[in-house]
PyMOL Python script that loads the backbone (N, CA, C, O; Angstrom):
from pymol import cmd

cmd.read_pdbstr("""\
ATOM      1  N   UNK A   1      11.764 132.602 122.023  1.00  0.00           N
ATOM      2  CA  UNK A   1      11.822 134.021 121.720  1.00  0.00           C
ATOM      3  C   UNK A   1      13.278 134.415 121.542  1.00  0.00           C
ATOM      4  O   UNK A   1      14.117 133.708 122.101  1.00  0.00           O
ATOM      5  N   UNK A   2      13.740 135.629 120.713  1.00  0.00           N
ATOM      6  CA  UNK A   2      15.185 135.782 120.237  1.00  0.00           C
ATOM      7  C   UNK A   2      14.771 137.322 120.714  1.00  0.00           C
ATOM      8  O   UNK A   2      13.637 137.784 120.842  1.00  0.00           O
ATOM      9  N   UNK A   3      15.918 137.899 120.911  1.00  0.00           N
ATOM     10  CA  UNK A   3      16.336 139.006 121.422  1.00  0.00           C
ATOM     11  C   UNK A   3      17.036 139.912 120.642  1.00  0.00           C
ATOM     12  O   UNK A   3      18.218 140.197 120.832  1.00  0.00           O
ATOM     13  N   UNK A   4      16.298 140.396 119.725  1.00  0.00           N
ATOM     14  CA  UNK A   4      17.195 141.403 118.566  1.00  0.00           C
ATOM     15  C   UNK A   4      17.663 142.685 118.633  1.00  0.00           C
ATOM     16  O   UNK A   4      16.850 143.522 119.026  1.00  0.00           O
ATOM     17  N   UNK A   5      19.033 143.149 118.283  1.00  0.00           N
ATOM     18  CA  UNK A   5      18.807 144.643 117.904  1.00  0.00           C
ATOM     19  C   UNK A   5      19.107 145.145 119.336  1.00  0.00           C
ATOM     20  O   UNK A   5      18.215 145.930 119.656  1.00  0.00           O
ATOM     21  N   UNK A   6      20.086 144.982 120.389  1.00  0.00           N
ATOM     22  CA  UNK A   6      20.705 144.828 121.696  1.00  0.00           C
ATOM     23  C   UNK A   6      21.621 145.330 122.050  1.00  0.00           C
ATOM     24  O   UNK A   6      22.414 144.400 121.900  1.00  0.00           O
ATOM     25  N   UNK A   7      22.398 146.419 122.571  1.00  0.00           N
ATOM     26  CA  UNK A   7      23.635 146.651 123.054  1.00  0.00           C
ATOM     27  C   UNK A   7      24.397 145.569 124.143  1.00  0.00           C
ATOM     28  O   UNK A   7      24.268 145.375 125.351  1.00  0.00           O
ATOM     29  N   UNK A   8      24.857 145.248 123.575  1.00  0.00           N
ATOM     30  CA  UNK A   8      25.879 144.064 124.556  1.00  0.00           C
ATOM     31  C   UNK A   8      26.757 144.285 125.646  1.00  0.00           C
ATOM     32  O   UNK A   8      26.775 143.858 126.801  1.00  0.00           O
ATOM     33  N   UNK A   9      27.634 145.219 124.862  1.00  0.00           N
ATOM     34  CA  UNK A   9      29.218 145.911 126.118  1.00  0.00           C
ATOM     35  C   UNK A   9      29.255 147.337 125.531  1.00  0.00           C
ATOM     36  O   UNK A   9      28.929 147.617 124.378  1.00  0.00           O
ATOM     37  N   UNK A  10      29.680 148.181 126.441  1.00  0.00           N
ATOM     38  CA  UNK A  10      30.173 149.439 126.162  1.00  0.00           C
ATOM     39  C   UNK A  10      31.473 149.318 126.539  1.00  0.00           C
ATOM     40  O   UNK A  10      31.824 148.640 127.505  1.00  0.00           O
ATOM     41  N   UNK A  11      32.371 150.067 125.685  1.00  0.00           N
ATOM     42  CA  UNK A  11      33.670 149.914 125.636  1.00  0.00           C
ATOM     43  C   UNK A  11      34.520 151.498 125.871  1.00  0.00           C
ATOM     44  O   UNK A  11      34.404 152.231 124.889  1.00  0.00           O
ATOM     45  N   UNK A  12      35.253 152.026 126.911  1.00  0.00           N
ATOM     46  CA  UNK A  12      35.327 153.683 127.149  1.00  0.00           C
ATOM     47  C   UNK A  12      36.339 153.744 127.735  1.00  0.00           C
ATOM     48  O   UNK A  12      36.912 152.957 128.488  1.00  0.00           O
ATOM     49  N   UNK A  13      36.667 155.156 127.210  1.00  0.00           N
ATOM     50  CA  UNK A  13      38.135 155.694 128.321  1.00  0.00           C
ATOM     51  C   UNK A  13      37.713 156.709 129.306  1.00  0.00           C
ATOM     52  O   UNK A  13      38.316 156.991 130.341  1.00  0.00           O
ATOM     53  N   UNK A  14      36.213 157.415 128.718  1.00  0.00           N
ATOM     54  CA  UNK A  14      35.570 158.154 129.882  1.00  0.00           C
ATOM     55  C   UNK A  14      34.247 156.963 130.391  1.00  0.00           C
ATOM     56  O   UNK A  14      33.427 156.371 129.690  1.00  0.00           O
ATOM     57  N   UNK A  15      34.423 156.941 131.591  1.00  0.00           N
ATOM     58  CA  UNK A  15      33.582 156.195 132.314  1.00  0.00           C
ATOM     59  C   UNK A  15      31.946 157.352 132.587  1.00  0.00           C
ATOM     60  O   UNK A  15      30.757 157.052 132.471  1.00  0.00           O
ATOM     61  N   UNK A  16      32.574 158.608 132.951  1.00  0.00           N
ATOM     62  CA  UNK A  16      31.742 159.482 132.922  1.00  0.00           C
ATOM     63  C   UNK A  16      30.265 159.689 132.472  1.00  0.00           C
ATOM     64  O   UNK A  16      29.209 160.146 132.910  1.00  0.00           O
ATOM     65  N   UNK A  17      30.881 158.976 131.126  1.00  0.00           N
ATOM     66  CA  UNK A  17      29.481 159.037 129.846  1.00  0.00           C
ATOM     67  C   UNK A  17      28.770 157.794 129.778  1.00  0.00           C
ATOM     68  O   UNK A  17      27.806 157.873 129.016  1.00  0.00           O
ATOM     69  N   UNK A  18      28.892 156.874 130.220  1.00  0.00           N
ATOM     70  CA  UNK A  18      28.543 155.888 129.895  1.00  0.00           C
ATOM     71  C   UNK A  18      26.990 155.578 130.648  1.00  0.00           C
ATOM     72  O   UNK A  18      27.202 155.810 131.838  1.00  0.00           O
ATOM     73  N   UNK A  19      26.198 155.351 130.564  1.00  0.00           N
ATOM     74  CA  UNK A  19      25.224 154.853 131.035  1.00  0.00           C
ATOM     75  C   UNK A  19      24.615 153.635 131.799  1.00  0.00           C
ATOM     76  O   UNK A  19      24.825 152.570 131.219  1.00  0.00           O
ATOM     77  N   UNK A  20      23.811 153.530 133.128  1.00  0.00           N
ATOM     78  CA  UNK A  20      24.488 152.490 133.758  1.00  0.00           C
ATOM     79  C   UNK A  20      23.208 151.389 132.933  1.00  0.00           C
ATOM     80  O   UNK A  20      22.394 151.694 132.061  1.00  0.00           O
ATOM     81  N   UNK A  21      23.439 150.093 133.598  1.00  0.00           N
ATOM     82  CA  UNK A  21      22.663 148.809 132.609  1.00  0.00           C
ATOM     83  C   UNK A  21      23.122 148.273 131.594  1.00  0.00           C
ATOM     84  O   UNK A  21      22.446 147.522 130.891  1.00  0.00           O
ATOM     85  N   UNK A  22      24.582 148.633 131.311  1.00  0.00           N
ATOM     86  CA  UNK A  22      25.355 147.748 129.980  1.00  0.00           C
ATOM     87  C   UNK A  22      26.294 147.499 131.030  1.00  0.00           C
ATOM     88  O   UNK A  22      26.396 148.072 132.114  1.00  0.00           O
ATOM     89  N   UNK A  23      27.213 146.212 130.374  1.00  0.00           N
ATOM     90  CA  UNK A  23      28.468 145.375 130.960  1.00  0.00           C
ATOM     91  C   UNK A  23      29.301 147.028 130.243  1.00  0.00           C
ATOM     92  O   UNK A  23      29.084 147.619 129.185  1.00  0.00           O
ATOM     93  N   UNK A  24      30.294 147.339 131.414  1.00  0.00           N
ATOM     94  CA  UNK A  24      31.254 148.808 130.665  1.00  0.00           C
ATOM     95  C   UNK A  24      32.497 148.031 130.592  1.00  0.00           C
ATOM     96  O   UNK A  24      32.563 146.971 131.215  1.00  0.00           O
ATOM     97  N   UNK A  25      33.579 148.488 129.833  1.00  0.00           N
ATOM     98  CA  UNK A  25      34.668 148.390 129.890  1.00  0.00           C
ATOM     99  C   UNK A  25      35.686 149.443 130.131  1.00  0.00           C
ATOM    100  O   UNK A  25      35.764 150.340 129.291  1.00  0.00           O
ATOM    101  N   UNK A  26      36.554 149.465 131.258  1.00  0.00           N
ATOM    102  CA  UNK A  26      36.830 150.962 131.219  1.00  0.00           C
ATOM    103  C   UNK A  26      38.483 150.788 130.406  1.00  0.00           C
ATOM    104  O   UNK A  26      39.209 149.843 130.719  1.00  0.00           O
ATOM    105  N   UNK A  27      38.848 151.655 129.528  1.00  0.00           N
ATOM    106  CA  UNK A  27      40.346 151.398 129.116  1.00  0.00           C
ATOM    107  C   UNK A  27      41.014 152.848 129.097  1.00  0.00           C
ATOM    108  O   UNK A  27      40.508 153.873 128.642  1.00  0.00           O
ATOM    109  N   UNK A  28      42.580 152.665 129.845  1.00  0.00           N
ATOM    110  CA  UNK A  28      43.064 153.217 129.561  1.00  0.00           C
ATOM    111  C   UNK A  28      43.208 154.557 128.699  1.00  0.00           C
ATOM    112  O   UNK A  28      43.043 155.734 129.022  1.00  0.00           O
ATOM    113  N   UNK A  29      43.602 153.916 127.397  1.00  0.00           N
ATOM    114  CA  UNK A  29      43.499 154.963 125.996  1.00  0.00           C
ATOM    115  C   UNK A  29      42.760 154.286 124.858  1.00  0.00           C
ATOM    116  O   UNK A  29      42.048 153.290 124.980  1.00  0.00           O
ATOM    117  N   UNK A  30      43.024 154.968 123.695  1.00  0.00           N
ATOM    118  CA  UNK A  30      42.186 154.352 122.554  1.00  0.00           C
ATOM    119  C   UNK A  30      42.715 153.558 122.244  1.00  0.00           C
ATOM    120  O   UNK A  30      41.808 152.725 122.255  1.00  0.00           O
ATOM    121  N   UNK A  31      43.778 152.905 121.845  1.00  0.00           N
ATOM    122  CA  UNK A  31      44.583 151.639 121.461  1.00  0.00           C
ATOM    123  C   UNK A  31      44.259 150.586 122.361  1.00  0.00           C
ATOM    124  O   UNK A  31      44.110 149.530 121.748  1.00  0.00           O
ATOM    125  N   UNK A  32      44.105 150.490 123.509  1.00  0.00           N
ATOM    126  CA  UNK A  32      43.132 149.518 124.670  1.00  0.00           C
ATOM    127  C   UNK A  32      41.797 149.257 124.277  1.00  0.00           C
ATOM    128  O   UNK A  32      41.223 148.219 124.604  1.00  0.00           O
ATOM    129  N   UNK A  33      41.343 150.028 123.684  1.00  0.00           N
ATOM    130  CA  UNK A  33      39.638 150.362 123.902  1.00  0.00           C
ATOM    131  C   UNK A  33      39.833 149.462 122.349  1.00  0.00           C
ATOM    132  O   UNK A  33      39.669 148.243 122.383  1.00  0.00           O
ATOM    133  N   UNK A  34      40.127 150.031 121.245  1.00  0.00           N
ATOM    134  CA  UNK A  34      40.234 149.413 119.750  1.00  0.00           C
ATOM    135  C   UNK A  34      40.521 147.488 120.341  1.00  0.00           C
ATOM    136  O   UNK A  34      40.030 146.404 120.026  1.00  0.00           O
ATOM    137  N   UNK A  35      41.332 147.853 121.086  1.00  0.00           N
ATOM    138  CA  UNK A  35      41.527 146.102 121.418  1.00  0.00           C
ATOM    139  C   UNK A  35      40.487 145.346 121.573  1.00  0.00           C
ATOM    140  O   UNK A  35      40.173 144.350 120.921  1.00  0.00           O
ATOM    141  N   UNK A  36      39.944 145.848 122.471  1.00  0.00           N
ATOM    142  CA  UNK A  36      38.956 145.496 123.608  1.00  0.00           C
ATOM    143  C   UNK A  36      37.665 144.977 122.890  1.00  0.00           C
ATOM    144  O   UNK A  36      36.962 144.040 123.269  1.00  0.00           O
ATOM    145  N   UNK A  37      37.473 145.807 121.715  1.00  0.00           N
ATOM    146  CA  UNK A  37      35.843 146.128 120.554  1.00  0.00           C
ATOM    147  C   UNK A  37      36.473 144.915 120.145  1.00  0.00           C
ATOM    148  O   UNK A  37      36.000 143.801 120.370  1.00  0.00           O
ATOM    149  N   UNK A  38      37.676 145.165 119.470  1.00  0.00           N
ATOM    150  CA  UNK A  38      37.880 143.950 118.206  1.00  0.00           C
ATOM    151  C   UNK A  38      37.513 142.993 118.676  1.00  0.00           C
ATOM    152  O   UNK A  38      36.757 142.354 117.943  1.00  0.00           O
ATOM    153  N   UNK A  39      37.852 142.279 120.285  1.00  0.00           N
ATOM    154  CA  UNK A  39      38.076 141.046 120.876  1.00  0.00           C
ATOM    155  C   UNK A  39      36.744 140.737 121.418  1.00  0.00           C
ATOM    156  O   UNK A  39      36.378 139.597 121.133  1.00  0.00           O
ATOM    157  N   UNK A  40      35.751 141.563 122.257  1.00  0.00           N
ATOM    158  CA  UNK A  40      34.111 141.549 122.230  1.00  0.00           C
ATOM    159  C   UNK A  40      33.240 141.658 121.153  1.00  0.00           C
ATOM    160  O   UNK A  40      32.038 141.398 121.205  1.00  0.00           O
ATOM    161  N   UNK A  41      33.946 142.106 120.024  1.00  0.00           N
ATOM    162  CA  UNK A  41      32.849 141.613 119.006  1.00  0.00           C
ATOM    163  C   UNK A  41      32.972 140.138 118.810  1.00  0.00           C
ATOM    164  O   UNK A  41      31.967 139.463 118.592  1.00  0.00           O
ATOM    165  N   UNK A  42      34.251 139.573 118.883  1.00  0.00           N
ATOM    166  CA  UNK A  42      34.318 137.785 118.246  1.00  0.00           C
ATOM    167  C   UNK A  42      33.690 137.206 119.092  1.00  0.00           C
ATOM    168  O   UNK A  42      33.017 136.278 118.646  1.00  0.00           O
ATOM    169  N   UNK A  43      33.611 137.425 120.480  1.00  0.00           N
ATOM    170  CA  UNK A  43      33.687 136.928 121.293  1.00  0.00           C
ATOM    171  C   UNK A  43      32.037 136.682 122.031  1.00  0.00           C
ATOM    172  O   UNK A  43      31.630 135.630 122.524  1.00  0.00           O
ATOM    173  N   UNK A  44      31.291 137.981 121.921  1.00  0.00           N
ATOM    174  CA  UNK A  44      30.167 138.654 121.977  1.00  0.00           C
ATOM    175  C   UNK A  44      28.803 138.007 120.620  1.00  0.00           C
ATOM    176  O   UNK A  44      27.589 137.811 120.653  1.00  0.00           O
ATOM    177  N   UNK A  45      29.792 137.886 119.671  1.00  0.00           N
ATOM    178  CA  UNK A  45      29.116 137.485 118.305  1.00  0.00           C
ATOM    179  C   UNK A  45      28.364 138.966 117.317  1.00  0.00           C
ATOM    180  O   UNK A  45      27.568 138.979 116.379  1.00  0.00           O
ATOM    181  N   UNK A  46      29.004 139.973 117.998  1.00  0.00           N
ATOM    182  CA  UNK A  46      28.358 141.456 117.605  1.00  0.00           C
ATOM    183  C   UNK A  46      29.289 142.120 116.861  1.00  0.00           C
ATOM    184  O   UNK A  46      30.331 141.591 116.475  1.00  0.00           O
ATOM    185  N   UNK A  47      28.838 143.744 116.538  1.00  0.00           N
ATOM    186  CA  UNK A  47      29.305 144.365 115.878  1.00  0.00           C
ATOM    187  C   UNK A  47      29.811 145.975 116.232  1.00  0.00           C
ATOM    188  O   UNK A  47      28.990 146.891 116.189  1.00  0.00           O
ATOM    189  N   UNK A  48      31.301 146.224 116.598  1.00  0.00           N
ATOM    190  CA  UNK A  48      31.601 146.993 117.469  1.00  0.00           C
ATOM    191  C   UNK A  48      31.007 148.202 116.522  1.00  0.00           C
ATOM    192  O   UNK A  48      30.843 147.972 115.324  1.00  0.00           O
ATOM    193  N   UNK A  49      30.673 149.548 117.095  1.00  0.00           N
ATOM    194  CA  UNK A  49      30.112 150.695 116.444  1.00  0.00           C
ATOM    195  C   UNK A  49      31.129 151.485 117.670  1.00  0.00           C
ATOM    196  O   UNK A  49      31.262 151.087 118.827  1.00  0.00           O
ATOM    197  N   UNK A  50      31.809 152.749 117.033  1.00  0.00           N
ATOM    198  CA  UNK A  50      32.173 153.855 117.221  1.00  0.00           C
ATOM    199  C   UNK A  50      31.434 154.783 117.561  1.00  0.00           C
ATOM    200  O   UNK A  50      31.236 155.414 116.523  1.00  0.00           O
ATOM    201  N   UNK A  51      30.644 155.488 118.768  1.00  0.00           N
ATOM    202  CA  UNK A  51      29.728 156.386 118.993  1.00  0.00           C
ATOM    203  C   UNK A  51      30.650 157.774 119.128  1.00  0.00           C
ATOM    204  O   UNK A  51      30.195 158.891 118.882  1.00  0.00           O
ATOM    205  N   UNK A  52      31.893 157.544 119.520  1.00  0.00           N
ATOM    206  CA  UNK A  52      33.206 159.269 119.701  1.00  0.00           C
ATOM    207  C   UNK A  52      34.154 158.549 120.210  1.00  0.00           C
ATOM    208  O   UNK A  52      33.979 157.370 120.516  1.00  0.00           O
ATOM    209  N   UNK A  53      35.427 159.262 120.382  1.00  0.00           N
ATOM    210  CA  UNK A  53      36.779 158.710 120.139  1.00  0.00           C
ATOM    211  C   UNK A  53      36.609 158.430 121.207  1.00  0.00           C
ATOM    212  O   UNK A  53      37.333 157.451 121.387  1.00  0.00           O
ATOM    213  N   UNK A  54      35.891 158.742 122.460  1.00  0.00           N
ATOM    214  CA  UNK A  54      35.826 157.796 123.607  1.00  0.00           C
ATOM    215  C   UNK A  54      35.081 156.879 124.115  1.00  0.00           C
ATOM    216  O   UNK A  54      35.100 156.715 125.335  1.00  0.00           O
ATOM    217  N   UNK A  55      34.349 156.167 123.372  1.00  0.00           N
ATOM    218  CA  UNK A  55      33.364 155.136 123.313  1.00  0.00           C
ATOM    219  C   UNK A  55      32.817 154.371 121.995  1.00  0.00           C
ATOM    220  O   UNK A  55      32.183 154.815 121.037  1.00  0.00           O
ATOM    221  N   UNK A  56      33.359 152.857 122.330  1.00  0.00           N
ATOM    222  CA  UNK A  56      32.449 152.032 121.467  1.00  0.00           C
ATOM    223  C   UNK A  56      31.423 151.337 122.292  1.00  0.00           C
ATOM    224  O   UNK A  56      31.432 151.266 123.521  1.00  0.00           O
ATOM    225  N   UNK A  57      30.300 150.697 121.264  1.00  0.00           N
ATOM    226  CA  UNK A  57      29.491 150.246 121.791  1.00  0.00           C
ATOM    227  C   UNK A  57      29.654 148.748 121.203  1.00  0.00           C
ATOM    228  O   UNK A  57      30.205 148.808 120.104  1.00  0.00           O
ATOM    229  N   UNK A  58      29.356 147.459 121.577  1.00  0.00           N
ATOM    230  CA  UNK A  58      28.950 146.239 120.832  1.00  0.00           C
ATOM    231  C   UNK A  58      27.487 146.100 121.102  1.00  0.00           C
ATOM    232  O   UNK A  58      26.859 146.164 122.159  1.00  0.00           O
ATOM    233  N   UNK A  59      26.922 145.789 119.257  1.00  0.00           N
ATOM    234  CA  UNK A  59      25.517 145.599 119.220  1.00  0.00           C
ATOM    235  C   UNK A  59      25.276 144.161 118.617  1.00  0.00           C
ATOM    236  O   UNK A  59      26.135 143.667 117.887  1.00  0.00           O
ATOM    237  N   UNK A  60      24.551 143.741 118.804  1.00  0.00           N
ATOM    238  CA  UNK A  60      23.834 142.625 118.155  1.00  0.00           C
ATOM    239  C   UNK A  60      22.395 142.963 116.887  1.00  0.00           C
ATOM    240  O   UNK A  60      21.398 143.577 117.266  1.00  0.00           O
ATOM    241  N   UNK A  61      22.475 142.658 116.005  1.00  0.00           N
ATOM    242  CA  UNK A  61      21.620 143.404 115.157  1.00  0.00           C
ATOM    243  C   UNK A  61      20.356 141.835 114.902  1.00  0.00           C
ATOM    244  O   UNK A  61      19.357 141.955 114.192  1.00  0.00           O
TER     245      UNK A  61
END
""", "prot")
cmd.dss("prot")
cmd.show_as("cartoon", "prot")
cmd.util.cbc("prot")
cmd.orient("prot")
């Protein structure tokens, strides 16, 4: 069985918003956080998505 269509990591500078049951990442500012997506998507095998300037998400489609 394969597992499609998945949020992987949440990536944030507000921890606030985030919802619990994903791996979070908390960063600093946005230049941390932009890091962070670029390097969990390669890494993750996903595709970082922008939900607001204070949160990305990595999905697996």
């Amino acid at each position: 069985m394969e597992i499609n269509k998945f949020v992987l990591a949440v990536i944030t500078t507000n921890p606030k918003k985030v919802p619990s049951g994903a791996a979070v990442f908390h960063c600093e500012d946005k230049k941390e956080m932009e890091v962070i997506a670029t390097n969990l998507e390669a890494i993750l095998d996903g595709i970082a998505h922008m939900l607001t300037e204070e949160m990305y998400v990595i999905v697996r489609h």
